[in-house]
N, C-alpha and C positions, 0 to 999 in steps of 0.2 A: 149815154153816148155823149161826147164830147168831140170838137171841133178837131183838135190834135188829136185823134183817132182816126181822121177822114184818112184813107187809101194805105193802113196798117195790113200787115198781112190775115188779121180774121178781117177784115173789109171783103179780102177777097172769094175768102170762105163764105158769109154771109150770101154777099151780093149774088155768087156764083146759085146758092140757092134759091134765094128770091128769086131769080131771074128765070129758074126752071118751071115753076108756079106762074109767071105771067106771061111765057111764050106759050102754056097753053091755055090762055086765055080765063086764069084766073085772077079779079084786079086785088090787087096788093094795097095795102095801109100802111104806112108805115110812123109809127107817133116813135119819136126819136127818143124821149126820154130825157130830151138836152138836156146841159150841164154845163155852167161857165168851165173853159180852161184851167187847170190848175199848176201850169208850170214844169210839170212832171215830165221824166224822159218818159211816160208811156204813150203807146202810137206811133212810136219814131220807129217802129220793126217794120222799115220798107225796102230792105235791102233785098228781098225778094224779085224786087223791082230793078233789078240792075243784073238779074239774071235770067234765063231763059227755061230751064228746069221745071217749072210752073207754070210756064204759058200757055202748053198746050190744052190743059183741062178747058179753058173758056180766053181764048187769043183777045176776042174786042171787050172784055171786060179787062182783062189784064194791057193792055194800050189806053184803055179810057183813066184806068186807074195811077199808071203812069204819066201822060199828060196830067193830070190833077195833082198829083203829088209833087210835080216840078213847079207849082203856083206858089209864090212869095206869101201869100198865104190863103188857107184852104179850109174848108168849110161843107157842113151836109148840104149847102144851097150848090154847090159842084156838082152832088151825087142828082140833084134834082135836074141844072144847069144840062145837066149832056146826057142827059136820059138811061143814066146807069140800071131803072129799074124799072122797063117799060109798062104802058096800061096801070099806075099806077097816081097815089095822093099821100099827100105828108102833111103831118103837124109835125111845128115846128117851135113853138113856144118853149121856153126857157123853165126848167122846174125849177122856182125860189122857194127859200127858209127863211125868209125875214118874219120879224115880229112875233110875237109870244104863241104858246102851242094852237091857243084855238083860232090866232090869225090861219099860220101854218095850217091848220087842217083847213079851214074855210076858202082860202086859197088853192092847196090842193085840189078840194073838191069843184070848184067853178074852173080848173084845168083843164082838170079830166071831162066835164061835161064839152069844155071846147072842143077836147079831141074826138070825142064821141059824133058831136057836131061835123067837124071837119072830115072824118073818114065816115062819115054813114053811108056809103056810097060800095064801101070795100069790101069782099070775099074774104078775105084772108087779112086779118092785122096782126103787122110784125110790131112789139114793144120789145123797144132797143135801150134799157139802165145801165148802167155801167156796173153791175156787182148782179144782176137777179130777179129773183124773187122776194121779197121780205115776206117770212112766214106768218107776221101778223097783223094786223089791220092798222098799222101805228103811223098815219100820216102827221102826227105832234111831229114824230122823232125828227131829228133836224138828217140824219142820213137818212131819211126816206125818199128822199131827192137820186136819191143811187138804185132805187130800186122799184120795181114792179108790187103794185098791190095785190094780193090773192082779189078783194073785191072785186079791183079793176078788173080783172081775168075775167070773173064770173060777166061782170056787170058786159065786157066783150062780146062773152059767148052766146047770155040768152038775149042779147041782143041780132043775134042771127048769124054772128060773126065768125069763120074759124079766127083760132090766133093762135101765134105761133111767139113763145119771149124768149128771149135769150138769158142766157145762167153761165156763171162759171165754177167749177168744184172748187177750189182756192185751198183748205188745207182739210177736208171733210175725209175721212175714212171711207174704203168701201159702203159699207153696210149705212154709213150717215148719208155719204152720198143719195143713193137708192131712197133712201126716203125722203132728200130733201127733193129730189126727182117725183116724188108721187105724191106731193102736196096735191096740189091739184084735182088729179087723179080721183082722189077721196070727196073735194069738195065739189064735182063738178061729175055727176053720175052720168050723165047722158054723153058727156065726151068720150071719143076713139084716139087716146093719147100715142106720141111717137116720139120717140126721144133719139136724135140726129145730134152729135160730137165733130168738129171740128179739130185734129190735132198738129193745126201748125203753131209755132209756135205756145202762148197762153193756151188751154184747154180751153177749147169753148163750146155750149153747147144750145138746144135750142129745140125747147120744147113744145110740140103743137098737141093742141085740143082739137079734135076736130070733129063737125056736127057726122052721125051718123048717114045721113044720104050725099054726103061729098065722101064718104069715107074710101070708097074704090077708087075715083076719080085721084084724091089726094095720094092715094097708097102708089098706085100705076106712079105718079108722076115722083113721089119719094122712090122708089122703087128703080128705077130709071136714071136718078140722079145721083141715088148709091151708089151704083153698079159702076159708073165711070170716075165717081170719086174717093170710091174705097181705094188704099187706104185713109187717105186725107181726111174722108167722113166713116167714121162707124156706126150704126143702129145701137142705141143699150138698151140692154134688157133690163128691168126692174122687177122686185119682188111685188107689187103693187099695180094694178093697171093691166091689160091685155095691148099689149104694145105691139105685137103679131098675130097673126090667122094660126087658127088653129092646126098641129101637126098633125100628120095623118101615116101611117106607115109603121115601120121600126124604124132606128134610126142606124147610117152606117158609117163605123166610126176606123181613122184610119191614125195607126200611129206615126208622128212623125218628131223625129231624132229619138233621145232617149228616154223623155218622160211625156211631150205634148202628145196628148188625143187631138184629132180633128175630129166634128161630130158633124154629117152631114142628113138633115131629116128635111121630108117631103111636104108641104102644109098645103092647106085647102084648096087654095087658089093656085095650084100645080107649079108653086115656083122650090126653092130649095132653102132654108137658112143653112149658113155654116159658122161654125163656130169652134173657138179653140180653148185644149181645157188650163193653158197656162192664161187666156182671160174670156173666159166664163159671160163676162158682161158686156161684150157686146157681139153684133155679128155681124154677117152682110148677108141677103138675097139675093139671087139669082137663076134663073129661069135655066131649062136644059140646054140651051140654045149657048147663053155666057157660059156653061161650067165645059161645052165642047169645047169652045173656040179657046177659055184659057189652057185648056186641057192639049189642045192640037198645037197652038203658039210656038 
C-alpha cells in the first residue's frame, strides 16, 4: 500500500468489504504493508468519485472517500482519521530495503514482530502490499517490500488470527493464476480459504484463510456481501482448496444465447452457486429467497 493509493477506486472495493466484517462485530487488523510514494500515475483512478453510478452499493463510504480525496494531500492516517473501518487497529510502519540482505531481512523480521504486537488484539488481519504474495520466503530481496510473506500468513494464522491479503493477477494465465491462488492453501492445512475478486478497474483480489470455527460465521457475512456486490465482486473457484460447501443435488443447467451454459446447483448449506460456462472460475451464491426476487425484478 502506498499513500497515493488512498480513496482509488479498489479503496472502495476493499474498504466496502472490510467494513462488512466489522459491522458484524468482527475486529479487523489492518498492517498496511506501506511503501514510500513512488511518483507514479497509479491511485489517480478517482474519477469514480465524480459520479454517482457507484454510490449506491455503500453511500457513507463512498462520501468519506470523497471528502478524503479532495485533501491537498492524503494519507492511510485519513482512512484511520474518520473511521473508514470501524471496531478496528492499524500498523502503520513503513516497509524499508536499506543496507545489505542480512540488514534487510533482520529488519524485516523486528517489523513484522511490531505488527504482530500491534494488532494482537484482531479477528481478522487484512495485509495490504502492493503486488501480493511472494511465493518464497526471500525477505533479502529488495521488492519484498511489495509483498506479503507466505511465513507472515502462517505466522497470522496459527497465531489465532483469520487473515485475509490482498493479490493482483498482473499478466498470470488461467491455470497460473489458480495456483498462484492456492499457495497458501497447500501450506496452511487447517485454513477454510475463499477467494473474493474485485473487478473495477486493476483486477483485484483478496484471499482469506480462515480458522475452521469462524468458518459459518465468516461465510454468512461473505455470503451477504457477494450477493449485493456481484458483479463488482466475484467468488473464484480454484483447482486446489475447498473454497465452497459441499454440492448436493444434480445440477440445472440452462442455456443462454448461443454457446454460454449457466449451471445452477444446490450445496449443503441450502444456498445455490451459479456459474457460467463462458467463465468457469468464478461464481456467485445465493439463497432461494435472492434467486426469486432477481427472478420477479
Amino acid at each position: 500500500m502506498k499513500n497515493q493509493y488512498v480513496a482509488d477506486i479498489g479503496d472502495y472495493g476493499k474498504y466496502a468489504l472490510l467494513r462488512a466484517f466489522a459491522r458484524e462485530g468482527v475486529k479487523i487488523g489492518v498492517n498496511w504493508y506501506l511503501t514510500e510514494d513512488d511518483g507514479s500515475s497509479d491511485g489517480k483512478f478517482t474519477y469514480y468519485l465524480d459520479k454517482k453510478d457507484l454510490r449506491w452499493y455503500e453511500p457513507e463510504l463512498f462520501d468519506v472517500l470523497k471528502k478524503i480525496n479532495r485533501k491537498k494531500t492524503k494519507s492511510v492516517l485519513d482512512i484511520q482519521k474518520y473511521g473508514v473501518i470501524p471496531n478496528s487497529c492499524f500498523y502503520n510502519e513503513i516497509i524499508k530495503t536499506n543496507g545489505k540482505p542480512a540488514e534487510r531481512k533482520k529488519y524485516r523480521e523486528e517489523w513484522f514482530e511490531k505488527s504482530m504486537y500491534t494488532l494482537s488484539k484482531a479477528d481478522l488481519i487484512f495485509s495490504d502490499p502492493d503486488n501480493g504474495l511472494l511465493e518464497k520466503n526471500d525477505a533479502t530481496a529488495i521488492s519484498a517490500k511489495k509483498y506479503v510473506l507466505p511465513l507472515e500468513i502462517e505466522r497470522m494464522f496459527n497465531a489465532g488470527h483469520n487473515v485475509v491479503y490482498y493479490c493482483h493477477k498482473g499478466r498470470r494465465k488461467l491455470f497460473q493464476w489458480h495456483d498462484y491462488l492456492s499457495v497458501m492453501f497447500e501450506r496452511i492445512d487447517g485454513a477454510k480459504p475463499v477467494v473474493l475478486t474485485f473487478h473495477k478497474g486493476t483486477q483485484r483480489s483478496y484471499v482469506f484463510m480462515i480458522h475452521e470455527k469462524d468458518f459459518v460465521q465468516y461465510r454468512k457475512i461473505i455470503d451477504s456481501f457477494h450477493s449485493k456486490w456481484y458483479p463488482l465482486f466475484t467468488e473464484e473457484y480454484t483447482n486446489k482448496g475447498d473454497v465452497t460447501r459441499k454440492t448436493a443435488g444434480e445440477p440445472f443447467m440452462l442455456k443462454r444465447g448461443k454457446s454460454d451454459i449457466v449451471t445452477i446447483q444446490e450445496r449443503e448449506d441450502d444456498k445455490f452457486q451459479i456459474y457460467s460456462s463462458d467463465d468457469p472460475s468464478t461464481f456467485m451464491i445465493m439463497d432461494a429467497d435472492m434467486i426469486c426476487d432477481r427472478l420477479m425484478s
